[in-house]
N, C-alpha and C positions, 0 to 999 in steps of 0.2 A: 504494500500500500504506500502509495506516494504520500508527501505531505501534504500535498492541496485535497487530497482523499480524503487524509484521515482528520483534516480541518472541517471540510463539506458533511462529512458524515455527523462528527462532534456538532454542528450549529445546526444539521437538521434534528439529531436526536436534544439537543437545548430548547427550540423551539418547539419540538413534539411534544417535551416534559412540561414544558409550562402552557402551552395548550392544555393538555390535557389536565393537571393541576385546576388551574381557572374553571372547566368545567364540573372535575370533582366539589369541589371547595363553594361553587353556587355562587363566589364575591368576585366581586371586584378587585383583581391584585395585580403588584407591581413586581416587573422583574426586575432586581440590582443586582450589578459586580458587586462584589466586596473585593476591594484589592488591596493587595499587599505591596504600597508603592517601593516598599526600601528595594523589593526585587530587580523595579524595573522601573526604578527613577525618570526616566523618559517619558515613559509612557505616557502619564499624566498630561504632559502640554501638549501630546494627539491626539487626547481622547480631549481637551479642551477645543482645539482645533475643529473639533464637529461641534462643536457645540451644543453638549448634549449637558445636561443637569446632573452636579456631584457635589459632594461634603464630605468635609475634613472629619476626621472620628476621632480627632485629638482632640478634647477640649480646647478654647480660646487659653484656659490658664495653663495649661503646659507649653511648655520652651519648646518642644519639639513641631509644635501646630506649625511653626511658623516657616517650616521648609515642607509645606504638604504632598509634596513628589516624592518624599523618602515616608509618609505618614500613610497609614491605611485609609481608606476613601472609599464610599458609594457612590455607585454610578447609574443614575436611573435610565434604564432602555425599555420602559412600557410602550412607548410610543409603538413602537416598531414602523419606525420612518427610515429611511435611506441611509441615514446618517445611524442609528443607532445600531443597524445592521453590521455596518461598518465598524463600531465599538465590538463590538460583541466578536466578528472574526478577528481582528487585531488582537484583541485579551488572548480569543485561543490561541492564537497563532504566537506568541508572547508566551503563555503561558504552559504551551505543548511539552517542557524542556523541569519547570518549575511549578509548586504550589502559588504562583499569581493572584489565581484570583476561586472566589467561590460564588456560586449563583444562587440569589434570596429571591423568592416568592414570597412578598409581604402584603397584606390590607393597609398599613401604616403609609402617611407619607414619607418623603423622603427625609424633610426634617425633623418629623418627629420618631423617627427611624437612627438617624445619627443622634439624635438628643439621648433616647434609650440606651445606645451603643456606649457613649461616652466618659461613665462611669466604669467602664470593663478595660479602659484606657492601663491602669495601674492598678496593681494589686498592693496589697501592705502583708508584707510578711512578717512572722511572728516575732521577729527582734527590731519590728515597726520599720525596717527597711522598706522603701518602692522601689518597686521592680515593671517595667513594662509585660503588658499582658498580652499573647501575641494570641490572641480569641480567632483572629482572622485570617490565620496559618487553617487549614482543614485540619489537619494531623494533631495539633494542639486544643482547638476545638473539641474534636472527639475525646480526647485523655480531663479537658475539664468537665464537660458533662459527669464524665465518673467520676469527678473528685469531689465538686462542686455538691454543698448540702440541696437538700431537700428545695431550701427556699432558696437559693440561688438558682436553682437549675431552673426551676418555675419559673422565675422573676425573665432568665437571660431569654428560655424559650420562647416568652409568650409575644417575642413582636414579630414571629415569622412560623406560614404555614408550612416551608418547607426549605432546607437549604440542600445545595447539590454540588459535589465536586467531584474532578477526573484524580483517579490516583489509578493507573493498571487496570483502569473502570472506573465506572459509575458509582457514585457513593450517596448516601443521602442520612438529613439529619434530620426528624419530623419535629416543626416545632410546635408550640399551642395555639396558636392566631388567636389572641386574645380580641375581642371586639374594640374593649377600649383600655387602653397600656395601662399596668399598674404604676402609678406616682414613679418617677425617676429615684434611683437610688441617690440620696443626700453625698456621699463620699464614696471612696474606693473600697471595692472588693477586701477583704480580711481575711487570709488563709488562715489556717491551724498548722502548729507543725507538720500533726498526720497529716493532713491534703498538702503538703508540700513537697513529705517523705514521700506519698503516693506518686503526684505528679513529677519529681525527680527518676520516679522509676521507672514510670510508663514514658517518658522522653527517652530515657537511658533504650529502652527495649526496642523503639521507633531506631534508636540511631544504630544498637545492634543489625536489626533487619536490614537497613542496608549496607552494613559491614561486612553481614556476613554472606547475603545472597549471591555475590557470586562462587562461593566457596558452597555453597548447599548441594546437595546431590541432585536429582533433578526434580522427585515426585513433593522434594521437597518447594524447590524454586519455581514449580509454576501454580501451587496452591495461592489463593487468593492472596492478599497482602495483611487483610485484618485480622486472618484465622493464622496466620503465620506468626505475627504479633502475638498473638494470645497463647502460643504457644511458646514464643520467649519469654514473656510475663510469668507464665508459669512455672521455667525452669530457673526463672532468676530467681523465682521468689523460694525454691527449695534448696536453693545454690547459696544465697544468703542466712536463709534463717535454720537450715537444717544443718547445714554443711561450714557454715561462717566464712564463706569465700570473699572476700573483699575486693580486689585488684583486679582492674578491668577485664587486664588479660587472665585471668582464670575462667574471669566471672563469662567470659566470650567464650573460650577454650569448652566451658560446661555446656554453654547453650548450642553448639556446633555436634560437639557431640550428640545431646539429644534430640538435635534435627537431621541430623544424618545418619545415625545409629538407631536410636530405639528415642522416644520421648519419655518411657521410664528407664532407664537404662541402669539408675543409679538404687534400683530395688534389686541387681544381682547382689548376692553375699559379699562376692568378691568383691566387686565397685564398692560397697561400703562400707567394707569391713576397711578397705583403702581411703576413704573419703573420713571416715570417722575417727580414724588411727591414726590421721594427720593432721586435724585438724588444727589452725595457729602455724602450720607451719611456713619456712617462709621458702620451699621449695615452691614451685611453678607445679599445677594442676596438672601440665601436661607430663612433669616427669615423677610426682608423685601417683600416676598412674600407667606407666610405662611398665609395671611389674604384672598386670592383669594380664592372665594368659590370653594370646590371639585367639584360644578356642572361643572364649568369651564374647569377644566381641563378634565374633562370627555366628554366634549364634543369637545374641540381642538384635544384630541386624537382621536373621531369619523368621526372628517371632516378632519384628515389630506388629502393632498392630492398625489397623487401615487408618486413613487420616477422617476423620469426622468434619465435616461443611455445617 
């Protein structure tokens, strides 16, 4: 598939999904980019160039508002005039390589879309530090919704029926389409140590995946990308709290292992009895397991068991 292929393909199936959204949904809604300008700092004075309608998602009081080509931005294409069409392949086409941009299906206007957004600008971390909130990343996105309480999750949801982004496919994030927005949160976001520990992991696990994909075997590296994910999440989190692995490069070394080996691998005797025996030490994963006979692993890899969708 060429590029102009697989760019015509992506704007007709964009168009289909919000087609079809609008008539599920019965309202009246608005399609926006959400973009990530630091990607593609240029972008911005193109997509101004058409002349099409956007807003800054930094608040007026942040220092960063004030270079809004490097600041995340909404870009309203409901119209579906000449010119927004024109926005809309340029993002892809920009965006083909990199998480750019994400696509909201919203009832809210445009400003009072960025008004809601605005407080997700910054978080306050638990030693009262701010730290930029990057909501508008797709990938980080998804890891807040799991982190984020009860009443945050509610609160960020409710100003969009639907958001949608390319990662290896199609992705989608259902939101609440509230009728009318709950009051604007007064201040920033407030993590807990937990949802920070959480969100450190589940980034750590994102950045594994692509560390490690091209090293995966195959039935490994063409499973989807999220179930892939979840199946790092899962061995880090046995690799740290069972095992006290610490150092990246262990903590990599384990999760390779159980994505091209077995994903229990480390319930043989032998692997544990090596993983428990050692634990604190400050030898390397890989040669504090180098004693496990090849029968072993020959046979972890013949009983794995199928991958689950």
């Amino acid at each position: 598939m060429t590029d102009m292929d697989f760019l015509t393909l992506r704007f007709d199936e964009l168009r289909d999904w919000f087609g079809t959204i609008q008539r599920k949904s019965g309202e009246s809604l608005h399609l926006y980019a959400l973009v990530d300008g630091v990607l593609d700092e240029p972008v911005l004075q193109k997509i101004i160039q058409y002349e099409v309608s956007w807003r800054n998602l930094y608040p007026p009081t942040m220092l960063e508002s004030h270079t809004p080509e490097a600041a995340p931005y909404l870009v309203d294409l409901t119209a579906g005039e000449r010119e927004h069409a024109a926005v809309m392949r340029l993002l892809l086409r920009r965006g083909q390589d990199k998480d750019l941009v994400a696509w909201v299906a919203s009832r809210q206007r445009l400003r009072d879309l960025a008004a809601h957004f605005h407080p997700y600008a910054e978080i306050v971390m638990p030693e009262r530090r701010r730290a930029l909130l990057r909501y508008y990343d797709p990938s980080i996105m998804d890891i807040l919704l799991r982190v984020f309480s009860d009443e945050q999750r509610e609160h960020f949801l409710s100003a969009f029926y639907e958001c949608r982004y390319w990662q290896d496919g199609w992705s989608a994030i259902a939101g609440k389409d509230y009728e009318t927005l709950p009051p604007a949160l007064e201040r920033s976001i407030v993590l807990t140590a937990e949802q920070c520990e959480v969100m450190g992991n589940d980034s750590f696990a994102q950045t594994l995946y692509h560390n490690l994909k091209p090293k995966m075997v195959p039935r490994m590296a063409n499973i989807e990308k999220h179930q892939c994910i979840d199946y790092i999440r899962q061995l880090l989190a046995r690799a740290t709290q069972r095992y006290k692995l610490t150092t990246q490069a262990d903590l990599a070394y384990f999760s390779l292992l159980g994505l091209n080996v077995n994903l229990t691998f480390d319930a043989h005797p032998q692997i544990v009895e090596a993983l428990l025996a050692n634990r604190g030490s400050p030898d390397a994963l890989s040669l504090r397991l180098s004693h496990v006979e090849e029968a072993v692993w020959h046979q972890l890899f013949e009983e794995r068991a199928p991958l689950t969708t």
